[in-house]
C-alpha positions as CSV (number, residue, x, y, z in Angstrom):
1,X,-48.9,17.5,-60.8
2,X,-51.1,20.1,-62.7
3,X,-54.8,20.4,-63.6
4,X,-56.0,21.7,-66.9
5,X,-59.4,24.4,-66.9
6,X,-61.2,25.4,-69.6
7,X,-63.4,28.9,-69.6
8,X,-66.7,27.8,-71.1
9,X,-69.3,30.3,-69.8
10,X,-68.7,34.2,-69.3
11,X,-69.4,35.8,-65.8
12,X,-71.9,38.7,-67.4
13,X,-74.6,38.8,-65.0
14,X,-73.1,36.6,-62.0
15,X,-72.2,38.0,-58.6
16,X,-68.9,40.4,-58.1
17,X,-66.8,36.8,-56.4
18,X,-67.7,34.8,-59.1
19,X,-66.4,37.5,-61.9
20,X,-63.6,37.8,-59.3
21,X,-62.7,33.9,-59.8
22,X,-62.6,34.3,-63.4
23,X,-60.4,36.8,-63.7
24,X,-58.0,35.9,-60.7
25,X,-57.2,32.4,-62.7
26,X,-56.6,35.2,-65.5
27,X,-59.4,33.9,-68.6
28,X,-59.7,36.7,-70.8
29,X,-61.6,35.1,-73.5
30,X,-63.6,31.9,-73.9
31,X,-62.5,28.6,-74.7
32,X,-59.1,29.4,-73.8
33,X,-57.8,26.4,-71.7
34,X,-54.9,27.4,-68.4
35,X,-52.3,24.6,-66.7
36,X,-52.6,24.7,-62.8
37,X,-50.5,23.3,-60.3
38,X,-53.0,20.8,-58.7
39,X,-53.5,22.3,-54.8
40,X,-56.2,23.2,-52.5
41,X,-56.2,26.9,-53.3
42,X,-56.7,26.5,-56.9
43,X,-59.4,23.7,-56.0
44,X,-61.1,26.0,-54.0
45,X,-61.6,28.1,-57.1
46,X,-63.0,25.4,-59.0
47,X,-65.2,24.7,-56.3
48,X,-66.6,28.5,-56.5
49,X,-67.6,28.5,-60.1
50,X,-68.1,25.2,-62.0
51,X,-70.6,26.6,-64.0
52,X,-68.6,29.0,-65.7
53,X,-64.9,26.3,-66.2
54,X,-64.9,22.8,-67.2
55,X,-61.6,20.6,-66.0
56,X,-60.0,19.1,-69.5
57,X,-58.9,15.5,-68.7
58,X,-54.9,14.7,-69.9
């Protein structure tokens, strides 16, 4: 099972874990949508910066 996340907002002017997040899902540019495999580590991300990701549905 896999999740899909899109990067929607960029981390300039949030905290160093939150830029952190970004970059350990490895986003380099917006709008650019990433396949997951669907587990607690990678929900745990999600969790951390919801402003800055949407989950795409499908």
């Amino acid at each position: 099972m896999s999740i899909k996340i899109k990067y929607v907002h960029s981390p300039i002017g949030r905290n160093k874990k939150q830029k952190e997040a970004v970059r350990c899902l490895g986003f380099t540019r917006l709008n650019q949508v990433k396949e997951f495999p669907d587990n607690p580590s990678i929900r745990g991300i999600i969790k951390k910066i919801p402003h800055l990701i949407q989950v795409v549905e499908g």
